[in-house]
C-alpha positions as CSV (number, residue, x, y, z in Angstrom):
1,X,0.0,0.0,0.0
2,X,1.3,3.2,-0.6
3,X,2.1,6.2,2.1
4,X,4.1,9.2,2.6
5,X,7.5,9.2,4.4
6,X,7.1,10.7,7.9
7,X,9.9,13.5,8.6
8,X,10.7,13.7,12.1
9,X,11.2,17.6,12.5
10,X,9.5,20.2,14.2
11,X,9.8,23.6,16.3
12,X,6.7,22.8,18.1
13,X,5.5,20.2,20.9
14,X,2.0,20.2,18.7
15,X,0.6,16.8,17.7
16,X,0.8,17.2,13.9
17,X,-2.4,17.2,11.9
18,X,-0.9,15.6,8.7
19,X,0.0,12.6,11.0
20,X,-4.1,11.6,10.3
21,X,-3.4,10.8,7.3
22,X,-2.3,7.6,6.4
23,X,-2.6,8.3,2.8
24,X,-2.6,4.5,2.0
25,X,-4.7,3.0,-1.0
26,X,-7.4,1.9,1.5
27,X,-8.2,5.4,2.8
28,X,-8.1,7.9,-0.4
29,X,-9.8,8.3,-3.2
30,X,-8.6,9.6,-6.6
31,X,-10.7,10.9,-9.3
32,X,-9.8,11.7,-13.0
33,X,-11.2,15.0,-13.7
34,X,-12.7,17.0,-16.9
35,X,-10.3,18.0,-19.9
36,X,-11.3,21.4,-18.7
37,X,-9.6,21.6,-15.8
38,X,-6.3,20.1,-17.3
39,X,-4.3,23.0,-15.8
40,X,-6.2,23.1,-12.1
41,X,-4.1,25.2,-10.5
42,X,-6.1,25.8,-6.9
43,X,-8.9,24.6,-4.9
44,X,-11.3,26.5,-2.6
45,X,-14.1,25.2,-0.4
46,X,-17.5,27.5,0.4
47,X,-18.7,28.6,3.6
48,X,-21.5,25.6,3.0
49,X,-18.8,23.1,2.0
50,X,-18.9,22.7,-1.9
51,X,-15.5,22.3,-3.7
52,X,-14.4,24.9,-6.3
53,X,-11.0,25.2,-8.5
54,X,-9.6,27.3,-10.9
55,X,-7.4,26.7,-13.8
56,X,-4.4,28.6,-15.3
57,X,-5.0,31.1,-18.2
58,X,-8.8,32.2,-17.5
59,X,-10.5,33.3,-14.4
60,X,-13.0,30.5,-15.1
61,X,-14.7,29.2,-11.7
62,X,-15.4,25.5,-11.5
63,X,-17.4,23.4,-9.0
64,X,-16.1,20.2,-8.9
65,X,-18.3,17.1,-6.5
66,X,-16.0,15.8,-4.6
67,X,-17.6,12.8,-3.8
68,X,-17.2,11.7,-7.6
69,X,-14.9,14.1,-9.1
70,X,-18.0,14.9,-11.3
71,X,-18.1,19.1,-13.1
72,X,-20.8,20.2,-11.6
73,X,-21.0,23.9,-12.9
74,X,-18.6,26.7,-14.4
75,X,-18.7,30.4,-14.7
76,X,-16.2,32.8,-15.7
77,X,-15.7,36.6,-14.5
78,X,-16.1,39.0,-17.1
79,X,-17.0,38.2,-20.3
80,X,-14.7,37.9,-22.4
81,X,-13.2,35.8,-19.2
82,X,-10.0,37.6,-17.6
83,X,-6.6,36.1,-18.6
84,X,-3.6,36.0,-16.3
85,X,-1.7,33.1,-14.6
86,X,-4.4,32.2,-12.1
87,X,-2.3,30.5,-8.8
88,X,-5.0,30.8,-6.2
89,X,-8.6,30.5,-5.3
90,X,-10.4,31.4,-1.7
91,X,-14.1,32.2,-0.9
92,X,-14.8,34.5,2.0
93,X,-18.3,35.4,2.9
94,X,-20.2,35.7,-0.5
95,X,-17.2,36.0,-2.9
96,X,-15.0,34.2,-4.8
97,X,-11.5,35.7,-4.8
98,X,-8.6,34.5,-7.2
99,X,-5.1,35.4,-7.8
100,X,-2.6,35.5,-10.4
101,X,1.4,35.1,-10.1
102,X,2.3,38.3,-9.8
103,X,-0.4,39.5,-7.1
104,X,-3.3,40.5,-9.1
105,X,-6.4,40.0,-7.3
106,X,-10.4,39.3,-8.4
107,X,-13.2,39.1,-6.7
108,X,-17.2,38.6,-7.5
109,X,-19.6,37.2,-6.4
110,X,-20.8,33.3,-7.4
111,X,-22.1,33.0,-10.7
112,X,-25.1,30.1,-12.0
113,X,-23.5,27.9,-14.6
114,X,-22.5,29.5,-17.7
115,X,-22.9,32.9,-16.7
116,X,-20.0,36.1,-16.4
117,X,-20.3,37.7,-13.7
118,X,-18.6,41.4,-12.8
119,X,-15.3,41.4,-11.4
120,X,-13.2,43.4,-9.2
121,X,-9.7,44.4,-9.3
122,X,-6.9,44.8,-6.9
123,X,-3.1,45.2,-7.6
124,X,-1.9,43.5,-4.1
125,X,2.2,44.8,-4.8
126,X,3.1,41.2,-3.6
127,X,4.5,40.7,-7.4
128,X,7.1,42.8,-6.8
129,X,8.3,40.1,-3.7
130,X,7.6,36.6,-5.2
131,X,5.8,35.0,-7.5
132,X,2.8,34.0,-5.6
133,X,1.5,30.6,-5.6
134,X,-1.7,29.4,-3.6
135,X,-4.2,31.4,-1.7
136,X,-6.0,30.4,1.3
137,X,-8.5,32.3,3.8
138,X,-10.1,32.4,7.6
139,X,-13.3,33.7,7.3
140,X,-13.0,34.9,10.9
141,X,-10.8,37.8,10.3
142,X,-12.0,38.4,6.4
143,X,-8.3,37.3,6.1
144,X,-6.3,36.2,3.0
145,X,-3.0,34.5,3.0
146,X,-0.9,34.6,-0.3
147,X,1.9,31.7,-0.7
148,X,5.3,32.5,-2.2
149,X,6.9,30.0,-4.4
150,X,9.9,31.8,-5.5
151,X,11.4,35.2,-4.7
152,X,11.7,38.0,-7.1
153,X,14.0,41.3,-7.4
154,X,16.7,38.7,-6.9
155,X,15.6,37.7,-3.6
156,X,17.4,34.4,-2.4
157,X,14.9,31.7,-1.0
158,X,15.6,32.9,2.6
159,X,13.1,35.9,1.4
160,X,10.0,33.2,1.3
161,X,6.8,34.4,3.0
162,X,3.1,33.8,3.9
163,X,1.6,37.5,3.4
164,X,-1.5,38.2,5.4
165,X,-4.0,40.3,3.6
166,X,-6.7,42.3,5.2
167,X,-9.7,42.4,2.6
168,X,-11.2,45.4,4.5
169,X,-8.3,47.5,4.7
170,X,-6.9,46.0,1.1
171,X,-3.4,46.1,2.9
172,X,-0.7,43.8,4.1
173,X,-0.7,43.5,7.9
174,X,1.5,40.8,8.5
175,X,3.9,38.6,6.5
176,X,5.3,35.3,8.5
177,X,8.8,33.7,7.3
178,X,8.8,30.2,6.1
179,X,11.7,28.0,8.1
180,X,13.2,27.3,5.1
181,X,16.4,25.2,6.8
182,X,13.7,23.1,8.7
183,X,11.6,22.6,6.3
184,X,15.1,21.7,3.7
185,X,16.5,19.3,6.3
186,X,12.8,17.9,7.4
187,X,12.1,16.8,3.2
188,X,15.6,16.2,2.5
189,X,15.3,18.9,-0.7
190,X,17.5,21.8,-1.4
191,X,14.8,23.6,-2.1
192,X,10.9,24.6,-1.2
193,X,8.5,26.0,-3.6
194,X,5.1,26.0,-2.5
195,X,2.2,25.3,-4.7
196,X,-0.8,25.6,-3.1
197,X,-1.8,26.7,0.7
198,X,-4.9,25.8,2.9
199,X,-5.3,27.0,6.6
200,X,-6.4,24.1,8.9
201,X,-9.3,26.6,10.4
202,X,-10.1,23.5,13.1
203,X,-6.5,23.7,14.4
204,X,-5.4,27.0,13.8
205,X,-2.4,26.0,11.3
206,X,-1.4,26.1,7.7
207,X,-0.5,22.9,5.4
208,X,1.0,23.5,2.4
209,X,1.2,21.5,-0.4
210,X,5.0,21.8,-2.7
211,X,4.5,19.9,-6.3
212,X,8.6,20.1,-6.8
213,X,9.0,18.9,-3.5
214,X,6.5,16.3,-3.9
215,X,5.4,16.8,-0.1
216,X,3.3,18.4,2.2
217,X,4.6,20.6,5.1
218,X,2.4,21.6,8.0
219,X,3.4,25.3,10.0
220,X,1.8,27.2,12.9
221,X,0.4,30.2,12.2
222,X,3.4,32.2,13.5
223,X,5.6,29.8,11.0
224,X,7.1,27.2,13.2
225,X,7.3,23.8,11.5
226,X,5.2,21.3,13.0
227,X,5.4,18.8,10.2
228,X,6.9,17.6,7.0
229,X,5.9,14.4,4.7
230,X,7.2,14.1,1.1
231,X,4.7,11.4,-0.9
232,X,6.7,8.2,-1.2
233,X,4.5,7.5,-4.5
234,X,5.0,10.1,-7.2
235,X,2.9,8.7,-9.5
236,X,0.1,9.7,-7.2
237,X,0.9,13.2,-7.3
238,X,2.4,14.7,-10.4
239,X,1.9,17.7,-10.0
240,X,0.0,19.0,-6.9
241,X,-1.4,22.5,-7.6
242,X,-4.3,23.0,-4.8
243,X,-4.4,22.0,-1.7
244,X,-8.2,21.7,0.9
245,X,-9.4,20.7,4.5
246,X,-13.3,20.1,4.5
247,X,-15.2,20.5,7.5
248,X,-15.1,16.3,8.1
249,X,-11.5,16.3,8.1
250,X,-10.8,15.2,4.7
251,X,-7.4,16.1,2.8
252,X,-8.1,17.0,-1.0
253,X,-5.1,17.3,-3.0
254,X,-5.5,18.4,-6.5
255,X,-2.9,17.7,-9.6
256,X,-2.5,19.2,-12.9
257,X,-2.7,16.7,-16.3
258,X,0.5,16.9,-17.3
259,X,0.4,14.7,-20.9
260,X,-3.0,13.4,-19.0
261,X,-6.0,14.2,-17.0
262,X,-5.8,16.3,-13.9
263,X,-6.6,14.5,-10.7
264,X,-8.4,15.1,-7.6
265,X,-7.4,12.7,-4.6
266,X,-9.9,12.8,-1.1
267,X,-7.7,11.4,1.5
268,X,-9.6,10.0,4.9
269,X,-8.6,10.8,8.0
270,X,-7.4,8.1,10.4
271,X,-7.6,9.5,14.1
272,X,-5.2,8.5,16.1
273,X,-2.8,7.0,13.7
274,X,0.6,7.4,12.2
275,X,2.0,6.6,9.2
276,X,5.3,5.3,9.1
């Protein structure tokens, strides 16, 4: 059966939430998903629990069943539909927010299927830092949090952050430092490059998903590393783009096509169990 490698690393004394995931063939399930969503590139769940994605190139909105990896709607904002390099999806409240690689923002509101709905714009300056990669959301605070993958201006990795954006002040009012060394010498990489970002709203942490990596590294919401897994069966994950925690406490990892179909795999959780 196939599992992850367990890193034994951490800043914390926390009990780490990946470490419910078995990931073994028994508890997950993988679905093949539409042609459409070849390049899915982020995943985003609603305040009532129904799964949403984006793909690269269009701000095209997609609500995928999770249950069967079935399409069950799309809409796109604006009509013609905005291009950009879409990284990142998140819902807070009533709207649908996405992001592009170089810190554009949308928002609108949710569309029926078919339809464009208006947009709105935001320049967020985080372009000018990194080229942002995964967006996530606590709909506590009206929060966003914006995921670097790489560092720009000839920034060195060291310059990695998690940027905290305030939707009501449409500002930056924290940014939190990713332990690169720990997280390096926990995956046994040279590198880290997230891909996709989730906050565990249940525990008060982040898990973020790295598809160069090929592993999954969980922080505190200050940025202390908790945990770090790396998959131990690439095949499973090409390419994992978007990253979700549903209200139950399932995983869902999401993988762009490649030469194939994108994927989306539903991992159970397994209280009280380890994977080794």
């Amino acid at each position: 059966m196939a599992s992850l490698l367990v890193s034994s690393c951490g800043s914390t004394d926390e009990p780490g939430r990946l470490s419910q995931f078995g990931m073994t063939d028994s508890t997950m399930q993988q679905w093949r998903l539409p042609g459409r969503l070849k390049e899915i590139s982020g995943l985003a769940l609603s305040p009532d629990g129904r799964l949403f994605a984006v793909a690269d190139e269009m701000a095209v909105v997609y609500e995928i069943n999770y249950a069967d990896g079935k399409l069950v709607r799309a809409f796109a904002m604006q009509d013609p539909p905005l291009p950009g390099d879409f990284e990142g999806i998140a819902w807070l409240k009533d709207r649908i927010y996405l992001v592009t690689s170089d810190g554009i923002l949308y928002s609108s509101p949710e569309g029926a299927d078919g339809e464009h709905v208006e947009a709105t714009r935001t320049d967020t300056g985080l372009g000018k830092s990194c080229e942002i990669e995964g967006l996530a959301e606590d709909s506590r605070t009206d929060h966003l949090f914006f995921a670097c993958k790489n560092a720009n201006a000839g920034g060195k990795g060291q310059d990695l952050q998690i940027f905290e954006w305030s939707v009501a002040d449409q500002a930056v009012v924290r940014s939190i430092a990713l332990p690169l060394a720990d997280i390096r010498r926990a995956l046994r990489t040279n590198d880290f490059n997230p891909s996709g970002i989730v906050m565990d709203r249940a525990d008060k942490r982040f898990i973020i998903v790295a598809a160069q990596q090929r592993g999954l590294v969980e922080l505190s919401l200050d940025g202390q590393l908790i945990a770090a897994r790396r998959f131990s069966q690439p095949g499973r994950h090409r390419q994992a783009e978007g990253i979700e925690l549903t209200s139950s406490g399932k995983l869902l990892i999401a993988d762009e096509g490649g030469d194939g179909k994108a994927r989306l795999a539903v991992y159970e959780p397994q209280q009280g169990e380890e994977s080794r």
